[in-house]
Each structure stands twice: as structure tokens, then as C-alpha cells.
One Martini backbone bead per residue (centre of mass of N, CA, C, O) as a GRO file, in nm:
protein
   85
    1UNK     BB    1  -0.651   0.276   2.507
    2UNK     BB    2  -0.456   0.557   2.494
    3UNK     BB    3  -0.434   0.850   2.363
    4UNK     BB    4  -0.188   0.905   2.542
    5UNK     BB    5   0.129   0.742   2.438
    6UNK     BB    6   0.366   0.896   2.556
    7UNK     BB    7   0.275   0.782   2.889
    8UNK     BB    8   0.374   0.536   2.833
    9UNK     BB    9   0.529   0.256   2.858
   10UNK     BB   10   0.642  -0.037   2.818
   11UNK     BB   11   0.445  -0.210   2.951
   12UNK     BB   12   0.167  -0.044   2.831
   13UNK     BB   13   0.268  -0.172   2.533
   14UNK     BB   14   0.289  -0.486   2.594
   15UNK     BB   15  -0.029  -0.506   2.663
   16UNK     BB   16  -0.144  -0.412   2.422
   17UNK     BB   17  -0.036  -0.579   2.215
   18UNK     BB   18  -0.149  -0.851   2.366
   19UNK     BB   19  -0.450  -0.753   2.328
   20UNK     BB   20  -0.448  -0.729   2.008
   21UNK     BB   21  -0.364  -1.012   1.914
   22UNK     BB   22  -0.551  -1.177   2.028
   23UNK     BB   23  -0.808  -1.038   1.918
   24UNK     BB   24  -0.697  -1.157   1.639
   25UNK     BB   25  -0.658  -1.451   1.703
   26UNK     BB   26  -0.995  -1.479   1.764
   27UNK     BB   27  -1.083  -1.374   1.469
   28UNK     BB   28  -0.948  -1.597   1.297
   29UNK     BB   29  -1.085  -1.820   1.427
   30UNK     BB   30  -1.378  -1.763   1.370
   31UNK     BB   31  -1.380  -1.741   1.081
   32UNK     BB   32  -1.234  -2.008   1.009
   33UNK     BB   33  -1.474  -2.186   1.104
   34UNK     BB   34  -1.661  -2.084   0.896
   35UNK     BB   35  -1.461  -2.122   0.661
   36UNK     BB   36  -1.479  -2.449   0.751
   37UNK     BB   37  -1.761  -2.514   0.688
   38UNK     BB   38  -1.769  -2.336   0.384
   39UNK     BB   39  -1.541  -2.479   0.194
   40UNK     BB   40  -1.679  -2.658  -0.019
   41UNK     BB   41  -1.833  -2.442  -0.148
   42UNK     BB   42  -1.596  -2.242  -0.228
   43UNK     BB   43  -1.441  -2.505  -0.367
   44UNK     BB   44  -1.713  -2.517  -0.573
   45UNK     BB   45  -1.666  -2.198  -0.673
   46UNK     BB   46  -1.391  -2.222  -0.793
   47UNK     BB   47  -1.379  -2.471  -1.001
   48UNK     BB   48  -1.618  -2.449  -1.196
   49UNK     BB   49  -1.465  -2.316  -1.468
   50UNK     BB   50  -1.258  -2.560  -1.517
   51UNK     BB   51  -1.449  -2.838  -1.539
   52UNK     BB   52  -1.510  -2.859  -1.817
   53UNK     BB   53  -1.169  -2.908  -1.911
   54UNK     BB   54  -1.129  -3.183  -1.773
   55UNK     BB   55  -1.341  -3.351  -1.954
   56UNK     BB   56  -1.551  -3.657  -1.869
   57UNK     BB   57  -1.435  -3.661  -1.569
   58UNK     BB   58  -1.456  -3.446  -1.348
   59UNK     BB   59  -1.196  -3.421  -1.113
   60UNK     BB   60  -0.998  -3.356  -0.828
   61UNK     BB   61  -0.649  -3.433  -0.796
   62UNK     BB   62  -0.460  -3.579  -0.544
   63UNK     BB   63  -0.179  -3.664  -0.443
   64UNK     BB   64  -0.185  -3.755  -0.172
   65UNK     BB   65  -0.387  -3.804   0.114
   66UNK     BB   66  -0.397  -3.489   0.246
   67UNK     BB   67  -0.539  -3.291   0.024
   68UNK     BB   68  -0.763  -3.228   0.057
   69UNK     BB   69  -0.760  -3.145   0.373
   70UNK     BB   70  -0.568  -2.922   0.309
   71UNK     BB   71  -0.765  -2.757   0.102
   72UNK     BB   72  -1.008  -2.714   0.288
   73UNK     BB   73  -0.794  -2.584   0.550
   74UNK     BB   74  -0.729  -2.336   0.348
   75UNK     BB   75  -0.978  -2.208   0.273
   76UNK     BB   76  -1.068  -2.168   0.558
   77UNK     BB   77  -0.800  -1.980   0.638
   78UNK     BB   78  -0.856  -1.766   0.459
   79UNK     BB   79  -1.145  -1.694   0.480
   80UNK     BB   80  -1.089  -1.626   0.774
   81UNK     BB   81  -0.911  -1.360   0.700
   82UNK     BB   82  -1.138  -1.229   0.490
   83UNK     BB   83  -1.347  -1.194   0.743
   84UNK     BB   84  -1.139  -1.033   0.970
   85UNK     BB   85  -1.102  -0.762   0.810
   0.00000   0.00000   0.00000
């Protein structure tokens, strides 16, 4: 906000900071949307060199019953995040 940062009190301190982290946490919000919008297409180009060595029936197993969805909102949150860098 203020080029001369001297000048600045603790609360002028504290409102950049919390001005700074809100604006961080909106970018990585809107990321993470886009980026899971497009999981599945993400998490089917990460595992393509995987599939052929999986066997006759590839498909990937998940232990859980929230495996998959856990998989593919980690994938759009990463993705998120590496977008809003």
C-alpha cells in the first residue's frame, strides 16, 4: 500500500497484512474452481503413462468410499494453487 513502510503504525501493519492474505485467499479460491472444473481431465493426463503397465482391465482403485472425490478435490486444489502463482 505505502512505499515508505517506516511510517506505518502496527495497525497500518495489520490491515495491509490482512488486505494481502483475503486477496491470496480469493486467488486461490477462484483457482481451485477452475481447477476442479478440469480434475478428471488433469488426473486422466497424469495417470495415461501408468495405464498400460496396470494390466487387462486398467482402472485406478481406491480404498475408501470417498477416494475418488477426495482425489480428483486434491488435484483441483493443487491445480488451484498452481494457477494462482
Amino acid at each position: 500500500m505505502s512505499l515508505d513502510d517506516s511510517s506505518m503504525s502496527l495497525i497500518g501493519h495489520l490491515t495491509d497484512l490482512r488486505y494481502r492474505l483475503v486477496k491470496t485467499a480469493q486467488g486461490i479460491f477462484v483457482g481451485a474452481c477452475v481447477g476442479l472444473y478440469f480434475s478428471s481431465y488433469i488426473l486422466e493426463f497424469m495417470i495415461r503413462p501408468v495405464l498400460p503397465h496396470l494390466g487387462e482391465q486398467p482402472k485406478l482403485v481406491f480404498t475408501s468410499p470417498m477416494g475418488d472425490f477426495m482425489v480428483h478435490l486434491k488435484v483441483g486444489l493443487i491445480a488451484g494453487i498452481l494457477l494462482s502463482c
